[in-house]
N, C-alpha and C positions, 0 to 999 in steps of 0.2 A: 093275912094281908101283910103285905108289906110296907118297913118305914120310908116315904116319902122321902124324909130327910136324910136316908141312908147317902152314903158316898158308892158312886160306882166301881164294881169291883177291879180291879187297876191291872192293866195286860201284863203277860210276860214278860221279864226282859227283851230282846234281840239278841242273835246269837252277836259274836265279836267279828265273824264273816258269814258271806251268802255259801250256800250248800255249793256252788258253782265252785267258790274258791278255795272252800274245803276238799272238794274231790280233785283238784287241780294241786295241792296241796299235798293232798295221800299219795299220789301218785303220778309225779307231774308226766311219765310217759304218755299217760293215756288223755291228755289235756288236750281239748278240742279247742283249737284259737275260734271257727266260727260256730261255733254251741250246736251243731245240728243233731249231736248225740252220736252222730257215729265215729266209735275210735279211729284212732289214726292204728296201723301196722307199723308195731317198734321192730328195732334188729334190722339186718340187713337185706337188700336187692334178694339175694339167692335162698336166704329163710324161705321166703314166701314163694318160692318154686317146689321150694320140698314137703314147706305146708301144703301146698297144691297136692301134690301128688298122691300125699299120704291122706288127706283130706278125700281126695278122688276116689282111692279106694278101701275107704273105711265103713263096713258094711255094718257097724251101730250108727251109724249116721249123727254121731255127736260133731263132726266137726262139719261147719256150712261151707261153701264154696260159691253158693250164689252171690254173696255180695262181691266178691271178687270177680266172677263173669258178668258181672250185671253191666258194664259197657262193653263186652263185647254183644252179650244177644241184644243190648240196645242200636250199635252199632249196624250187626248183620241185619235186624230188623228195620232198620234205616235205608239199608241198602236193599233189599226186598220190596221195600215200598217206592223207594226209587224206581225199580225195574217194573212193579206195576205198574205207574204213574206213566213211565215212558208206553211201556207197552196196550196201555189204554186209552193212552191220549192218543199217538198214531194211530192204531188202532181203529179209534172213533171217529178222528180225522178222515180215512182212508176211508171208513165205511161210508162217511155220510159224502164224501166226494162224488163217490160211485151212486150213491141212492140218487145225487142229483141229477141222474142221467134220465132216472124214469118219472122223477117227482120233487122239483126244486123244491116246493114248501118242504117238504118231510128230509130231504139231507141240509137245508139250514135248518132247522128245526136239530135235528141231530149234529149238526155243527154246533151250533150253539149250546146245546146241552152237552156238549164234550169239554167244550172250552171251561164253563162254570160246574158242571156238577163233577169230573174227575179231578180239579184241582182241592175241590170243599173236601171232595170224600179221604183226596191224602194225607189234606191237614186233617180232619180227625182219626186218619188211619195214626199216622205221626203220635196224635195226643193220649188216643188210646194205649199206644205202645208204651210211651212215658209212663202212662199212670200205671198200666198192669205191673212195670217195670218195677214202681216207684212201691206198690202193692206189697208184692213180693222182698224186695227189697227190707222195709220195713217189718212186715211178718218177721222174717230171719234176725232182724235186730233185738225184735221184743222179746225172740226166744234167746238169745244171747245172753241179753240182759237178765232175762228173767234166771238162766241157768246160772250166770255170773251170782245177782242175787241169792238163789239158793243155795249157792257153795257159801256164801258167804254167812249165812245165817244157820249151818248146822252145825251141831257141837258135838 
């Protein structure tokens, strides 16, 4: 049993800074002004063309190159979905024009669901791409980090 009248055991100190500003601290290169974890690329414009390249063809596959293309396949993916969007919307447009010839209910009917359902499907085609983007993305940081991590803890 324990004394009732005991005193509670009393916390830790606090360190003298948050972990935030001790790593900004160690190394203020790698200091993220909006905290989202992912470092910024020190060194210059042209660095990171040769990182690229040597990155590209590095067949142990230590060094990523996905977070560096991740606005372009977001980009191209962007624009793929645009050209669907166009292409289904006319498309569907056009189709349901022509059905009215033999069946007005059924080309509005098809009008109508061209106009609401190909605009829904490209916003979540849009959101889907984000997140797979945003996915993968992250995957490659954790392995970063976690590899940064390991160098740093072996002796």
């Amino acid at each position: 049993m324990s004394d009732p009248h005991a005193s509670a055991p009393t916390p830790p100190p606090l360190p003298p800074q948050s972990a935030a500003d001790a790593a900004r601290a160690a190394d203020p290169r790698t200091a993220d002004p909006d905290d989202t974890g992912v470092p910024t690329i020190p060194g210059d414009a042209s660095d990171v063309g040769r990182g690229f390249f040597s990155a590209l063809f590095d067949l142990s596959f230590r060094t990523f190159i996905t977070r560096r293309l991740a606005s372009v396949f977001y980009l191209v993916g962007l624009i793929a979905i645009g050209i669907g969007f166009i292409v289904y919307f006319v498309g569907g447009i056009l189709s349901a024009i022509s059905v009215m010839w033999l069946n007005v209910g059924a080309g509005i009917s098809g009008l109508i669901a061209t106009i609401v359902i190909v605009p829904v499907l490209t916003f979540l085609s849009i959101i889907l791409l984000r997140f797979i983007i945003e996915a993968v993305v992250a995957l490659i940081a954790i392995a970063e980090n976690t590899e940064r991590t390991a160098q740093h803890t072996r002796r």
